[in-house]
C-alpha positions as CSV (number, residue, x, y, z in Angstrom):
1,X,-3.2,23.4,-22.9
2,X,-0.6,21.6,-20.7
3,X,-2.7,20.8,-17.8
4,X,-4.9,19.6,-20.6
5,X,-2.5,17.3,-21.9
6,X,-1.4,16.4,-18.8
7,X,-4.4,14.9,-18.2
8,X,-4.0,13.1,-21.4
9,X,-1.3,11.6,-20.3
10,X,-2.3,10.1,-17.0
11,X,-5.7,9.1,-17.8
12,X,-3.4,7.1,-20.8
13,X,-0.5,5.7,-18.0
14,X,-3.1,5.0,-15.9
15,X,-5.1,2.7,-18.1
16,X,-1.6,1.4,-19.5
17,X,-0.5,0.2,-15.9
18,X,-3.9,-1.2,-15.6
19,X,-3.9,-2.9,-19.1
20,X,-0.1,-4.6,-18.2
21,X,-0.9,-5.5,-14.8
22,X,-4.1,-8.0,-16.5
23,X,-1.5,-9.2,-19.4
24,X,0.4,-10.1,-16.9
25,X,-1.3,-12.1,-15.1
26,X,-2.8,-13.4,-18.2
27,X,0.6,-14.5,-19.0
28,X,1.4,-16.1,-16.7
29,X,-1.7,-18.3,-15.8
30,X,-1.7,-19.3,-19.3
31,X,1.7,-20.9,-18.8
32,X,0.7,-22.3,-16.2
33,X,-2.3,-23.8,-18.1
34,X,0.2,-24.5,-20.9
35,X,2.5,-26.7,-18.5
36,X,-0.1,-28.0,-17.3
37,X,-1.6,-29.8,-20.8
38,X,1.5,-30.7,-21.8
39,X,2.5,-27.7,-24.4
40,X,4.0,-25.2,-22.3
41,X,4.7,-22.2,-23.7
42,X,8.6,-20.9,-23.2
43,X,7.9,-17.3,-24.2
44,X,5.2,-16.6,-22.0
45,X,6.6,-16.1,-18.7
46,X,9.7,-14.1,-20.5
47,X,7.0,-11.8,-22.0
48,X,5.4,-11.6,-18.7
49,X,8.4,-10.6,-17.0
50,X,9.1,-7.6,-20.1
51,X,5.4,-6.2,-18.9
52,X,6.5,-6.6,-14.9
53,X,9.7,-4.1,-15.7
54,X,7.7,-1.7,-17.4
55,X,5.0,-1.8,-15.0
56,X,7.4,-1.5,-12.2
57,X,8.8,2.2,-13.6
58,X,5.3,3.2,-14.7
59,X,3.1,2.2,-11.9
60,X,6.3,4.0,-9.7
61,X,5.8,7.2,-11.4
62,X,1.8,7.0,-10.9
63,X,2.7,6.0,-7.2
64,X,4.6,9.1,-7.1
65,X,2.5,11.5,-9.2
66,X,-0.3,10.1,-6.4
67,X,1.7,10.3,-3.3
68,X,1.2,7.2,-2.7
69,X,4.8,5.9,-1.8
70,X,5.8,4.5,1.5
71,X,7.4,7.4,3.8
72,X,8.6,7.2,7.4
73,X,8.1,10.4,8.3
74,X,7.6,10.3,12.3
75,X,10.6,12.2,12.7
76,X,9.6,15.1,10.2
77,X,6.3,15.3,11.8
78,X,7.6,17.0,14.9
79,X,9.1,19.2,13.2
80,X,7.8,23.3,12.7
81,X,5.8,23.0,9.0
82,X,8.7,25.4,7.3
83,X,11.4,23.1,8.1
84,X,9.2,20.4,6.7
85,X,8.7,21.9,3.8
86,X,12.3,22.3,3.3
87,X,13.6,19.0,3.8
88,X,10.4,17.6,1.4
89,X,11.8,20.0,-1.4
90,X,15.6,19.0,-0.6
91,X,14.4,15.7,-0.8
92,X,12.7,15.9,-3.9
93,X,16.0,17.3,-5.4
94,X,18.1,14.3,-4.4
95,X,15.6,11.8,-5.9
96,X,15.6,13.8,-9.0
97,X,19.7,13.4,-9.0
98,X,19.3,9.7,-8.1
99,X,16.7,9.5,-11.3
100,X,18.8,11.9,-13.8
101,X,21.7,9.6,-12.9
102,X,19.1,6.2,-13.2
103,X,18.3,8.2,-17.2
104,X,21.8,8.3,-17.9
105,X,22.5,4.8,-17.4
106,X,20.2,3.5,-18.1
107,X,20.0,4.7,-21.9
108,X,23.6,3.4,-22.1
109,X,22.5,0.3,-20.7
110,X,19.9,0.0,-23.1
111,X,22.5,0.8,-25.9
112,X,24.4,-1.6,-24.9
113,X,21.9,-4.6,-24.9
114,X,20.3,-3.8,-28.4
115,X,22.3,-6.2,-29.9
116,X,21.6,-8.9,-27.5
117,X,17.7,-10.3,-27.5
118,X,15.0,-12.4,-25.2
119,X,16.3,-15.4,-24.9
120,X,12.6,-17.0,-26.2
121,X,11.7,-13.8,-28.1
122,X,12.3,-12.3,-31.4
123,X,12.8,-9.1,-29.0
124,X,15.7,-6.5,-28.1
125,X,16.5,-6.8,-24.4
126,X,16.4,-3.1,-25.2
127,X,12.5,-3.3,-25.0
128,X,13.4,-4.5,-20.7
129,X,16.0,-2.0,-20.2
130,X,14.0,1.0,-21.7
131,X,11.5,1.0,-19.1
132,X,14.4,2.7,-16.6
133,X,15.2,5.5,-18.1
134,X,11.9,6.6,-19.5
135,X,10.5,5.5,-16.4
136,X,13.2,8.2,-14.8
137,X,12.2,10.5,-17.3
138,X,8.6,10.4,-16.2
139,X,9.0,10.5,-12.3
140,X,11.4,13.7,-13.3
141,X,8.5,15.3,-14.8
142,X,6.1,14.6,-12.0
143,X,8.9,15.9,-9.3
144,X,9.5,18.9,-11.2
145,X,5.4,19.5,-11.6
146,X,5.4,18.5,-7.5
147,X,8.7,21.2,-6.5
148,X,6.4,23.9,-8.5
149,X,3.6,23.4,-6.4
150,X,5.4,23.3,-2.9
151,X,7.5,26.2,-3.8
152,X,4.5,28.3,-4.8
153,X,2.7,27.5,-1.6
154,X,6.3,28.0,0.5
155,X,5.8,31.6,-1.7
156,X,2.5,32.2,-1.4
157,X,2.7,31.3,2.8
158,X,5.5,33.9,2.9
159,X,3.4,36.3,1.0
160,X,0.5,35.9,3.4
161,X,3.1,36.6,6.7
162,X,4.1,39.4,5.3
């Protein structure tokens, strides 16, 4: 049932990060078009920008749920596969404390700026400022889902030495 929704879920983010990324660039080039005819639209690139933030945290966490992110790893490389395993789990754990403290502040951030809105927009800044710390939320989750996986193979490895 969770693997189930799980799937869900990232078929869903997937085609969400997708959908922005176009209305984006949709945005933008009809501002551009806009300017260009004389009527240019002030709102547009604003909007655009809203989409870029939340694209930014969700694209991150399919990056991430992917293991697609940049790494320099030559050093870990060298290393014996159990100690590499060990610095990728202690690693994992520091990024989740970076992101729990990212969630925090980010929701009093976003408290903060309800009042205030979009300068060209009938909109909360809230709507910019939310993408953090659900975007934290959701690279929590898929760290949490990763650390189960690695730590059941460290177990599993162990069990198999034995």
């Amino acid at each position: 049932m969770v693997k189930q929704a799980a799937g869900i879920y990232i078929k869903f983010e997937n085609f969400l990060t997708n959908f922005l990324l176009v209305a984006i660039v949709f945005f933008v080039f009809l501002a551009a078009i806009m300017r260009w005819a004389g009527w240019p639209l002030s709102w547009s690139v604003e909007f655009a920008q809203l989409l870029f933030v939340w694209v930014i945290f969700l694209g991150s966490n399919r990056t991430l749920r992917e293991r697609k992110h940049i790494t320099v790893d030559i050093f870990v490389k060298v290393l014996p596969l159990k100690v590499r395993r060990i610095i990728e789990v202690l690693t994992k754990i520091l990024v989740i404390a970076f992101l729990v403290f990212l969630t925090i502040y980010g929701f009093q951030l976003s408290v903060e700026n309800s009042a205030r809105q979009i300068s060209n927009l009938p909109l909360s800044y809230s709507f910019i400022t939310l993408a953090v710390p659900i975007g934290s939320v959701l690279m929590i989750c898929t760290i949490l889902a990763q650390l189960k996986e690695e730590l059941s193979s460290i177990k599993s490895s162990n069990e198999l030495k034995s």
